[in-house]
N, CA, C and O atoms as CSV, one atom per row, in Angstrom:
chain,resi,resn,atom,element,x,y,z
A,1,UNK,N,N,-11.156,11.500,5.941
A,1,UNK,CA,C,-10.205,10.408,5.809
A,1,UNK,C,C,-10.857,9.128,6.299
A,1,UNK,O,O,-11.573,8.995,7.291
A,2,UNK,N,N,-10.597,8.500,5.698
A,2,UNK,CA,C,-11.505,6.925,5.936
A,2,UNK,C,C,-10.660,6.310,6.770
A,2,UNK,O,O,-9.501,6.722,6.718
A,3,UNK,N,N,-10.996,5.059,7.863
A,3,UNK,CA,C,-10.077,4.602,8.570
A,3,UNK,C,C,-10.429,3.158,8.507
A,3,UNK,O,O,-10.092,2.371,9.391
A,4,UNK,N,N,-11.321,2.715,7.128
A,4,UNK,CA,C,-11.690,1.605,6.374
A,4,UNK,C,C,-10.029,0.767,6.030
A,4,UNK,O,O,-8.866,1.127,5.846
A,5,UNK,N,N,-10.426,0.107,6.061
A,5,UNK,CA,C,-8.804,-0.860,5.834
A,5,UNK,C,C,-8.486,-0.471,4.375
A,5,UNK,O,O,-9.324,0.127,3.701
A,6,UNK,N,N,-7.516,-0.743,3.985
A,6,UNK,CA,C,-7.209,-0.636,2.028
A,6,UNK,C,C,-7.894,-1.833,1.487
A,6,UNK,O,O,-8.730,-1.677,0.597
A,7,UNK,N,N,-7.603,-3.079,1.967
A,7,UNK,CA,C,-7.797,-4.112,1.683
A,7,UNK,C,C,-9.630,-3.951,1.612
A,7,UNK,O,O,-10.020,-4.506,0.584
A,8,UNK,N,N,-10.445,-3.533,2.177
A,8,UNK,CA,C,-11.653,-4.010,2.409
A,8,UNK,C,C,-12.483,-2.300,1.606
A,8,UNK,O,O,-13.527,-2.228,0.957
A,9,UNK,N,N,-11.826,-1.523,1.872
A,9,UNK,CA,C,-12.058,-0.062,1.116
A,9,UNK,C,C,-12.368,-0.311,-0.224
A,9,UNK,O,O,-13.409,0.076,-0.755
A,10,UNK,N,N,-10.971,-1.323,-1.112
A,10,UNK,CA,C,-10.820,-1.136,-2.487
A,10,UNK,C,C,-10.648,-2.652,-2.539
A,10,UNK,O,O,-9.574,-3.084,-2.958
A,11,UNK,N,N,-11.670,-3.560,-2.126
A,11,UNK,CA,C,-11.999,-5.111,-2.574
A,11,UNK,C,C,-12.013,-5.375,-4.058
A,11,UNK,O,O,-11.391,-6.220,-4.702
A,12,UNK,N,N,-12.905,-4.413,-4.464
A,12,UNK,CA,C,-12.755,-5.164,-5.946
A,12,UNK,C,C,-12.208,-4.474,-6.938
A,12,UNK,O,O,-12.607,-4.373,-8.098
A,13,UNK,N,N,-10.929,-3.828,-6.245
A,13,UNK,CA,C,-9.941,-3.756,-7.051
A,13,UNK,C,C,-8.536,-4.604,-7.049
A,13,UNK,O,O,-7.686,-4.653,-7.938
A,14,UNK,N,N,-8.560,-5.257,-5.772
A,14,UNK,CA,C,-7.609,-5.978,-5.200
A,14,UNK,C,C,-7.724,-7.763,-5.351
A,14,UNK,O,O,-8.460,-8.644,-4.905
A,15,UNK,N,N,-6.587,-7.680,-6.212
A,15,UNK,CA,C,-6.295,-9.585,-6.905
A,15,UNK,C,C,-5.430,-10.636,-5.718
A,15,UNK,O,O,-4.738,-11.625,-5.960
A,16,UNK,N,N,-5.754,-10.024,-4.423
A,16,UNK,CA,C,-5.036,-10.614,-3.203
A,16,UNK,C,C,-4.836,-9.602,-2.148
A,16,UNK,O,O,-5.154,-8.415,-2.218
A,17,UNK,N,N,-4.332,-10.147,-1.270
A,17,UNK,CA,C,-4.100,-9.769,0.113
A,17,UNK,C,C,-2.603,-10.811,0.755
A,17,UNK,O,O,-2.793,-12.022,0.859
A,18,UNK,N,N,-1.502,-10.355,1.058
A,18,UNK,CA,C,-0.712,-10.722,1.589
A,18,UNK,C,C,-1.264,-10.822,3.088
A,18,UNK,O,O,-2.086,-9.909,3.160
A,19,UNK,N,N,-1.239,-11.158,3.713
A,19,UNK,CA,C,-1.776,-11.517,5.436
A,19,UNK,C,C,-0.755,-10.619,6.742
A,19,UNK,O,O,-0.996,-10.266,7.897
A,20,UNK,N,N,0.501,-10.501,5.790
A,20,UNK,CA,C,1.442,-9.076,6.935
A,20,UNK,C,C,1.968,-8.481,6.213
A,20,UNK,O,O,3.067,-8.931,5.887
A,21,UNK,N,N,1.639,-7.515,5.729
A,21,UNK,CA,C,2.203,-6.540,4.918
A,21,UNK,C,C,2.883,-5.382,5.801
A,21,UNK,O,O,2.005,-4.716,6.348
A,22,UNK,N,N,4.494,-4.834,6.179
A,22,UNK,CA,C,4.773,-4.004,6.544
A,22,UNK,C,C,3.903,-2.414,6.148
A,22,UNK,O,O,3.138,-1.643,6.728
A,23,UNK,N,N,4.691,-2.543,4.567
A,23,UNK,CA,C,4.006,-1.483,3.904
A,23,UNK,C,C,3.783,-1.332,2.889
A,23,UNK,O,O,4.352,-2.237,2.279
A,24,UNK,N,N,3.082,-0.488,1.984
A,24,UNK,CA,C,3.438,-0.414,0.822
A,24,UNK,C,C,2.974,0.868,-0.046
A,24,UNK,O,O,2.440,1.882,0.403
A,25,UNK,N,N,3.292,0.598,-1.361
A,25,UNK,CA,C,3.880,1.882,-2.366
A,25,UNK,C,C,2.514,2.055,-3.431
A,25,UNK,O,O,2.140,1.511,-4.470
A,26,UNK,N,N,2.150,2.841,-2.776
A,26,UNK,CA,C,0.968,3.191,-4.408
A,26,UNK,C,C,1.668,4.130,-5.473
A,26,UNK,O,O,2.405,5.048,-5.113
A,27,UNK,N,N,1.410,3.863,-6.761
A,27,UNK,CA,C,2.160,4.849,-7.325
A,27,UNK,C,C,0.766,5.187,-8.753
A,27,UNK,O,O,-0.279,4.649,-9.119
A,28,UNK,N,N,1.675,6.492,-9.179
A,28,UNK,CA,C,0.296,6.824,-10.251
A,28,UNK,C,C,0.648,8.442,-10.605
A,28,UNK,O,O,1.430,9.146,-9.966
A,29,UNK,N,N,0.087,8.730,-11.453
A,29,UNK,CA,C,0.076,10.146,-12.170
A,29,UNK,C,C,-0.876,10.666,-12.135
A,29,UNK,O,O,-1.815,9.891,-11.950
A,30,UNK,N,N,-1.290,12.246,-12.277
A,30,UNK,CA,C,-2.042,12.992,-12.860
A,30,UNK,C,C,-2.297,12.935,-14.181
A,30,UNK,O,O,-1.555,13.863,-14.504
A,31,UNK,N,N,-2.705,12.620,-15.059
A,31,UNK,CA,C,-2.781,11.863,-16.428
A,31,UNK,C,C,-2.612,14.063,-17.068
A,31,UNK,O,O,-1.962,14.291,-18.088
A,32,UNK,N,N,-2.962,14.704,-16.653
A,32,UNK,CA,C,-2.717,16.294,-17.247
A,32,UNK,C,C,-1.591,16.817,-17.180
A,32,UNK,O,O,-1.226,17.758,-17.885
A,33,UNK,N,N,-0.706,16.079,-16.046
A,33,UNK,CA,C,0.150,16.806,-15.353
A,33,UNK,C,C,1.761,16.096,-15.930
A,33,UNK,O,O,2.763,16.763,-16.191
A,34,UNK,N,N,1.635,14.614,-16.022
A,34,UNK,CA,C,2.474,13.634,-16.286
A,34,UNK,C,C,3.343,13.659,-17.433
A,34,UNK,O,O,4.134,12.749,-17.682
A,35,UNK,N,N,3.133,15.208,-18.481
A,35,UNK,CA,C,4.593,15.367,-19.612
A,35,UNK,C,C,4.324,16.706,-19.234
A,35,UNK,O,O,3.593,17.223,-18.390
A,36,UNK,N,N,5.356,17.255,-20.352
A,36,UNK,CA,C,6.113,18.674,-19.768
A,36,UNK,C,C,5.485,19.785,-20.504
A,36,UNK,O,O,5.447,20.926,-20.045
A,37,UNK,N,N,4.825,19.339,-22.029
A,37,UNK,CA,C,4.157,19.961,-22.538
A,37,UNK,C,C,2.704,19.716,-21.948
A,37,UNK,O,O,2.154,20.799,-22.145
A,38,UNK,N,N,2.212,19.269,-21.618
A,38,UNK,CA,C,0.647,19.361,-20.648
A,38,UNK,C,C,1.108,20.120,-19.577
A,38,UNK,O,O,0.377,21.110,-19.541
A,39,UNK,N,N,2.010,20.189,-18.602
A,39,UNK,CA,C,2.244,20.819,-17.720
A,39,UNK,C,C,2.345,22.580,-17.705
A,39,UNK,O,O,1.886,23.400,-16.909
A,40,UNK,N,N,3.268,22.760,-19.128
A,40,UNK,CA,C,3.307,23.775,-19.376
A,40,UNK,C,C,1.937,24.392,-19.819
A,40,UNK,O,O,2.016,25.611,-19.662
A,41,UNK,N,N,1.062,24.132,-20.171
A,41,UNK,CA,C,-0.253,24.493,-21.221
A,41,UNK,C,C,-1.252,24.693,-19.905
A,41,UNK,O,O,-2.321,25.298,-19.994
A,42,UNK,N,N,-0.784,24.134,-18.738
A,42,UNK,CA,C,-1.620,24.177,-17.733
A,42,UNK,C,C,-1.304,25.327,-16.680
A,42,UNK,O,O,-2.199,25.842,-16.010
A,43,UNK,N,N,0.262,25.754,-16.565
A,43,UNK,CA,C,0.958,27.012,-16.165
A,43,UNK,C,C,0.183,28.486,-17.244
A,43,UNK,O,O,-0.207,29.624,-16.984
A,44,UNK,N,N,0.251,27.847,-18.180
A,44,UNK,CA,C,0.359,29.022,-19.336
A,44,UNK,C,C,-1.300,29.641,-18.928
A,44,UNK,O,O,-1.659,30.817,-18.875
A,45,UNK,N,N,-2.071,28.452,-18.688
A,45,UNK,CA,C,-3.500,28.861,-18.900
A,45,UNK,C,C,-3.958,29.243,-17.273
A,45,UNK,O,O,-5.116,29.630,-17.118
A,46,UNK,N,N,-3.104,29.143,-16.122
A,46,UNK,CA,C,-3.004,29.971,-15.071
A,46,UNK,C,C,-2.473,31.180,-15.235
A,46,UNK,O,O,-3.085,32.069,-14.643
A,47,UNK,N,N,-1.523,31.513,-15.850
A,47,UNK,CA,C,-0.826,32.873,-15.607
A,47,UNK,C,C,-0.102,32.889,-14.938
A,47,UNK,O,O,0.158,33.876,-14.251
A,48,UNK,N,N,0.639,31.541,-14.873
A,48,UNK,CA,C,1.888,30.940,-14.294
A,48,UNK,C,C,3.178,30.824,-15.378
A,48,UNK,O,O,3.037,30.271,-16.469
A,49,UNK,N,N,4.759,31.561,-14.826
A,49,UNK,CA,C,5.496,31.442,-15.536
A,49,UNK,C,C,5.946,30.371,-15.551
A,49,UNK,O,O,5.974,29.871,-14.426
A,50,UNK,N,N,6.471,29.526,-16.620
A,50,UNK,CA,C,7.380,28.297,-16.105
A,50,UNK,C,C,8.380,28.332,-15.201
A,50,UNK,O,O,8.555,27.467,-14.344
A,51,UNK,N,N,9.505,29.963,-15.461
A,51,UNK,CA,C,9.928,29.511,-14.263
A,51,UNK,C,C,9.888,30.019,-12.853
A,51,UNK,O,O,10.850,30.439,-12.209
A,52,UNK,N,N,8.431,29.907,-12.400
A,52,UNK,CA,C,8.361,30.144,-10.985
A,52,UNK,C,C,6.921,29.166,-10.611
A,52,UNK,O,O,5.943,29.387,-9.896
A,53,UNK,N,N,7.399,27.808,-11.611
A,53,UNK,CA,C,6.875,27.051,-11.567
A,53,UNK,C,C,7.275,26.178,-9.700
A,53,UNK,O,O,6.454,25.688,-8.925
A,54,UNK,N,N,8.576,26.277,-9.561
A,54,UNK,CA,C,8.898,26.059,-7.941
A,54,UNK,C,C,8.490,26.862,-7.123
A,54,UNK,O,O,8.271,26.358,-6.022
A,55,UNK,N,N,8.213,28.364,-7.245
A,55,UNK,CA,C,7.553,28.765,-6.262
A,55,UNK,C,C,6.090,28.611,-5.814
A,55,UNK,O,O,5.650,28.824,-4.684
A,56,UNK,N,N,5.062,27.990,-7.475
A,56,UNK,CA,C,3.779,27.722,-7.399
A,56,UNK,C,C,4.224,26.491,-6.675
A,56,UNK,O,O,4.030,26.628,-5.467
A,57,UNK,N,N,4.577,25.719,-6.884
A,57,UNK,CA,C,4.355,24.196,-6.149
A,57,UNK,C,C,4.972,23.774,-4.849
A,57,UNK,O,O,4.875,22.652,-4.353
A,58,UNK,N,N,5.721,24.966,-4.275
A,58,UNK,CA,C,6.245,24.700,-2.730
A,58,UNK,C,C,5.178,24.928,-1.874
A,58,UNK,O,O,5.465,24.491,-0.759
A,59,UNK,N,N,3.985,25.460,-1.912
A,59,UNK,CA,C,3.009,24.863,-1.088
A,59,UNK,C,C,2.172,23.784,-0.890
A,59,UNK,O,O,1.636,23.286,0.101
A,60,UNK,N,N,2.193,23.517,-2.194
A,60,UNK,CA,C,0.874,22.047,-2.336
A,60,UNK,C,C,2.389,20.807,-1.692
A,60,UNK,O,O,2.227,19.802,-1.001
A,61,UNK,N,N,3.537,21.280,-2.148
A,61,UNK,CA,C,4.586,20.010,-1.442
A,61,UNK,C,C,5.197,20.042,-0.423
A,61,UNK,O,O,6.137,19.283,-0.185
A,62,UNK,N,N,4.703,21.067,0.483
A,62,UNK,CA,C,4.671,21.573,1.816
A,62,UNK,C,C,3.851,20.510,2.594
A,62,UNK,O,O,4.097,19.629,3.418
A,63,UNK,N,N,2.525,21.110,1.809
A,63,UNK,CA,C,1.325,20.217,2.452
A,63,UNK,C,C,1.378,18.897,2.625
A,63,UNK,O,O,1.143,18.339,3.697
A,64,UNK,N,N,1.824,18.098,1.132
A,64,UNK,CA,C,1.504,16.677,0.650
A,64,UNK,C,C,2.414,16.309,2.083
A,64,UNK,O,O,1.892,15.613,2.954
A,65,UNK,N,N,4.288,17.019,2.296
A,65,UNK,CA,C,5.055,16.273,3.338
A,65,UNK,C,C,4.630,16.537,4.304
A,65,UNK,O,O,5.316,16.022,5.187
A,66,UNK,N,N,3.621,17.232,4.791
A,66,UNK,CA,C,3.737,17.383,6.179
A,66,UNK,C,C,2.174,16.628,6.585
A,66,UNK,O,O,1.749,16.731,7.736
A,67,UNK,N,N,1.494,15.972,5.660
A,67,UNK,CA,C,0.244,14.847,5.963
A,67,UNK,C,C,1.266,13.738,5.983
A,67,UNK,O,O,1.349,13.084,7.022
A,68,UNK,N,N,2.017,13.456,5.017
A,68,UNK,CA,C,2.913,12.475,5.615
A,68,UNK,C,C,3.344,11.860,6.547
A,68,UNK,O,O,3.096,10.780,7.083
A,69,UNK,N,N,4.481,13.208,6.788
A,69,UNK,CA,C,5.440,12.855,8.436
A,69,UNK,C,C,4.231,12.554,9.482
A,69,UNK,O,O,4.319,11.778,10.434
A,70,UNK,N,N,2.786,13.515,9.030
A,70,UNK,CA,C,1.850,13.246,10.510
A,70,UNK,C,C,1.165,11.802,10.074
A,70,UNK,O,O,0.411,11.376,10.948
A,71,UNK,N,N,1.248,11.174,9.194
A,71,UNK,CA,C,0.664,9.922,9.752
A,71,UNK,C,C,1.766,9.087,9.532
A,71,UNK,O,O,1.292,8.018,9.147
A,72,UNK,N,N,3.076,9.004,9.575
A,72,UNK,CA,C,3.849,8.210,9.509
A,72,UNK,C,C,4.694,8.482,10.939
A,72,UNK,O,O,5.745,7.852,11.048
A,73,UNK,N,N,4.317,9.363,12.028
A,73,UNK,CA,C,4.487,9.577,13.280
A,73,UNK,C,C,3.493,9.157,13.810
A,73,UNK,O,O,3.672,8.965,15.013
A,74,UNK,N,N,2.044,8.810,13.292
A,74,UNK,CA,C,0.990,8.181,14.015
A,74,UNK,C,C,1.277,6.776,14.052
A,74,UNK,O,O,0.982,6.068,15.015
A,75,UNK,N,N,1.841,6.372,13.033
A,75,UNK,CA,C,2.195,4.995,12.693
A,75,UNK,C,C,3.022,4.371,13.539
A,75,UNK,O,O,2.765,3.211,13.860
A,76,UNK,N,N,4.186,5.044,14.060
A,76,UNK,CA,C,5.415,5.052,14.818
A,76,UNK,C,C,6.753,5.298,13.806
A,76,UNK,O,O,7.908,5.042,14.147
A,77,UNK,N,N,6.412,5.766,12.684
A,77,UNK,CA,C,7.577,5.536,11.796
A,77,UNK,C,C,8.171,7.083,12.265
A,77,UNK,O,O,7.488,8.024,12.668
A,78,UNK,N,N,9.843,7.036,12.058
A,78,UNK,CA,C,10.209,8.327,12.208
A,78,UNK,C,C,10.070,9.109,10.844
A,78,UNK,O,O,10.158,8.643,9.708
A,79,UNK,N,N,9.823,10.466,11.248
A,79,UNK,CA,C,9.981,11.802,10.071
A,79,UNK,C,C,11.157,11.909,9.003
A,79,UNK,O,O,11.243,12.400,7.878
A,80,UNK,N,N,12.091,11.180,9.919
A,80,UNK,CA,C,13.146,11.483,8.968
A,80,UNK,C,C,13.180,10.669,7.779
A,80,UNK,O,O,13.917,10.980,6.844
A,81,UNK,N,N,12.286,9.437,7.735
A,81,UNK,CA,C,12.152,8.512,6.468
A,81,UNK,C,C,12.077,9.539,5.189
A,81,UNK,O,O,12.459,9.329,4.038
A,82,UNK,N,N,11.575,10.502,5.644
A,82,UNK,CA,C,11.125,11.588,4.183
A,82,UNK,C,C,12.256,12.503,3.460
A,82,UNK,O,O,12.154,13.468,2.703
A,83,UNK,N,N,13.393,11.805,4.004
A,83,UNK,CA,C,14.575,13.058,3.446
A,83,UNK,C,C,14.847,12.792,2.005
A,83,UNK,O,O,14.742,11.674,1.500
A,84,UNK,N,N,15.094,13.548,1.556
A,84,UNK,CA,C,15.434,13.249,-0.375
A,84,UNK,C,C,16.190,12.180,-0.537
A,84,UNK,O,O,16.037,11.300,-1.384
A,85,UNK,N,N,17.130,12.267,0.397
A,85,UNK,CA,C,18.205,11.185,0.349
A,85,UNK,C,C,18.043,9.552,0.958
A,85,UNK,O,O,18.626,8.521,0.620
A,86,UNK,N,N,17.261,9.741,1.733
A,86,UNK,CA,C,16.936,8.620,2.296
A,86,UNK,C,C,16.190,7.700,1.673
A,86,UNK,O,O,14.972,7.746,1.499
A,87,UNK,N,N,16.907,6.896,1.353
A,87,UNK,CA,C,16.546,5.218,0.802
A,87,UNK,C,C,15.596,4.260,1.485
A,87,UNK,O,O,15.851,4.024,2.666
A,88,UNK,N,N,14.462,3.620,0.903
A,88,UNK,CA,C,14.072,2.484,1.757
A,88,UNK,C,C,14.755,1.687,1.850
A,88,UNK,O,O,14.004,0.712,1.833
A,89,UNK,N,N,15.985,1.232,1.973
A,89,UNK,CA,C,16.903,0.214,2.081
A,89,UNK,C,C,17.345,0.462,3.567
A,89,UNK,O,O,17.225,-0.255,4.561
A,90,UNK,N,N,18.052,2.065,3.351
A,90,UNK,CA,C,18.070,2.663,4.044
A,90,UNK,C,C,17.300,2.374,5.461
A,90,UNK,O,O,17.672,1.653,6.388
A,91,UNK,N,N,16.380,2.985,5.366
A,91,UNK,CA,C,15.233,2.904,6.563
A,91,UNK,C,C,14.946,1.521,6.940
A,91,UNK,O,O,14.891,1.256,8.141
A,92,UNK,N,N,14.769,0.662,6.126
A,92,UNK,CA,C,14.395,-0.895,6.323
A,92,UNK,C,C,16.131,-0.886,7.795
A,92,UNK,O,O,16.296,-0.599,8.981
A,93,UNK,N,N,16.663,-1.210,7.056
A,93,UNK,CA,C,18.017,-1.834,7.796
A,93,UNK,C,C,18.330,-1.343,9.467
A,93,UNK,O,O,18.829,-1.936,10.424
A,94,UNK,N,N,17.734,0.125,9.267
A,94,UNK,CA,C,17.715,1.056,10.258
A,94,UNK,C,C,16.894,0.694,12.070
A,94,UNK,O,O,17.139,0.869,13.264
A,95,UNK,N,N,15.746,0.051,11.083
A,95,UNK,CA,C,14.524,0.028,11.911
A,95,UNK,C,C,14.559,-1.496,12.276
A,95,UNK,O,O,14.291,-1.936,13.394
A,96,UNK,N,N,14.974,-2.348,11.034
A,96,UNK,CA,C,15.365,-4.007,11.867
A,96,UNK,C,C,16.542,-4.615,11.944
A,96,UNK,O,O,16.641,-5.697,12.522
């Protein structure tokens, strides 16, 4: 894990720098994974049923939340930001 800034990590991908940024949202796909027919073709060619397609993926989304909560408790942010239900509106209002 790099502990390189974002800003200075990924320079020349970046068209600015805000100077206080609370936080922010990367977003993006698996370009294989991102429709339902690629998804399926990718189960099929594991020997994965579709439907125990939730039981294949409750570990890798085990994992992804629980690198989370641990650096968003390093951060000072609370764990509970991660509930399904919980809104960043939510959390914003909470915290100021």
């Amino acid at each position: 894990m790099s502990t390189q800034p974002l800003s200075a990590k990924d320079a020349d991908r970046l068209h600015g720098v805000l100077s206080c940024y609370d936080r922010i949202v990367l977003t993006g796909s698996l370009q294989p994974f991102c429709y339902a027919q690629d998804m399926t073709k990718y189960l099929y060619a594991h020997d994965i049923r579709i439907f125990d397609y939730a039981q294949f993926a409750e570990p890798l989304t085990a994992e992804i939340r629980r690198n989370a909560e641990g650096i968003a408790q390093a951060a000072g942010s609370p764990s509970s930001s991660f509930g399904r239900r919980t809104s960043a509106k939510k959390i914003a209002s909470a915290r100021f």
